[in-house]
N, C-alpha and C positions, 0 to 999 in steps of 0.2 A: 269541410268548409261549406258544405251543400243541405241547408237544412230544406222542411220537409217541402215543404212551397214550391222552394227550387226544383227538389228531385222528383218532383209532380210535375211541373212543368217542362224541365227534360225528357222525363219519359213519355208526355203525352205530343211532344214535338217531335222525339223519334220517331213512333207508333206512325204518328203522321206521314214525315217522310216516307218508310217504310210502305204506305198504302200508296203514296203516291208514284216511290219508285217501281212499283209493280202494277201500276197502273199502266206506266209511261213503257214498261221494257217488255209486257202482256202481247205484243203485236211484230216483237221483233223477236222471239224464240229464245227471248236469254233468261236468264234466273231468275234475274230482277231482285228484289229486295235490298234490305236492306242488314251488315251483318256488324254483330255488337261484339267486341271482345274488352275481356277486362287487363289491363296491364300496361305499364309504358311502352306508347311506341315503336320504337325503336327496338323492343323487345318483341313483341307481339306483331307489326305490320310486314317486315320483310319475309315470314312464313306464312302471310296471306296471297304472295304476290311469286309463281313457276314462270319459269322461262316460261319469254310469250305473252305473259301479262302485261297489264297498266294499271301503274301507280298516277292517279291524276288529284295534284292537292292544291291548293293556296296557300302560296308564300306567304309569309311574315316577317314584318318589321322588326321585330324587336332579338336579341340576342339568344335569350334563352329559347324562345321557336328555333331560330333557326341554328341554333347549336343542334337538337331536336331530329329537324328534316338533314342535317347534314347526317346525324347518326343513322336515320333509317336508309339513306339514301347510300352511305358505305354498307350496308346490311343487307343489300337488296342483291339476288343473285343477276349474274348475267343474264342479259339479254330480256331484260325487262324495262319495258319504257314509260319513261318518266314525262309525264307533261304535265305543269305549275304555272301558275296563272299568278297575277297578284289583284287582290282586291278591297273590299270593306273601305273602300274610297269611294267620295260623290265623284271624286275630278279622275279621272284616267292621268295615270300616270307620265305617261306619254306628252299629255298636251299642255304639261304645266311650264315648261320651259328648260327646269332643271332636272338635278339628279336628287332625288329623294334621298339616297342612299350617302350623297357626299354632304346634303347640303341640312338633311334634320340633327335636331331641332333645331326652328329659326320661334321667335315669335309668334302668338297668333296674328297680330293684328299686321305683321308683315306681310303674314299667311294672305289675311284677309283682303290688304288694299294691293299687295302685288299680283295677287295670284288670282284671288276669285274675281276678282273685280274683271280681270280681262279673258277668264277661261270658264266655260261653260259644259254644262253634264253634257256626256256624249247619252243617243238615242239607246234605252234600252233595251236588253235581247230579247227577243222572242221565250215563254216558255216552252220546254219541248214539251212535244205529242206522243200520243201513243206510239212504239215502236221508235222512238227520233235515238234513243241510247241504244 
């Protein structure tokens, strides 16, 4: 489903990353980089991750992800820690009122006059620096 444009653009946005996480990890003495495997998850990420590791990813809404991170997450050995964030949101989740989880989908235009109208983007993070990972 990745024709060539796409897969140009994937691998020139990796490449990226990849200089920049080695940019950023250059001053703190660690690896750095960035590492590419081919295969499903779930199959492939719990033998990236020895006791002592961290698994750190972004939750997802939707069923089939999180079918997904449930599978890697029974796969993952002991004593590896997990820390998940959720994101690809303008509004922080937090300051919307509800519960995302009980209350999607509603409407946009519900979305729009209940929710944006009175909640605003929270301040953007810092990006990190050299050595900050």
């Amino acid at each position: 489903r990745t024709g060539a444009f796409r897969a140009r653009f994937l691998a020139e946005s990796l490449e990226s990353l990849d200089r920049t996480l080695r940019r950023i990890r250059s001053g703190s003495g660690g690896r750095g980089g960035l590492i590419v495997v081919r295969g499903q998850p779930e199959d492939v990420l719990p033998s990236l991750f020895p006791e002592g590791g961290v698994l750190a990813f972004q939750r997802e809404d939707t069923s089939e992800e999180q079918e997904v991170e449930e599978a890697v997450l029974c796969r993952l050995q002991g004593g590896v820690e997990v820390l998940s964030h959720w994101g690809q949101t303008l509004l922080h989740r937090d300051d919307l009122g509800w519960n995302v989880q009980e209350t999607l989908p509603i409407p946009f235009g519900k979305f729009l006059h209940g929710t944006c109208k009175h909640v605003k983007p929270r301040q953007e993070l810092p990006a990190p620096g050299t050595g900050d990972l």
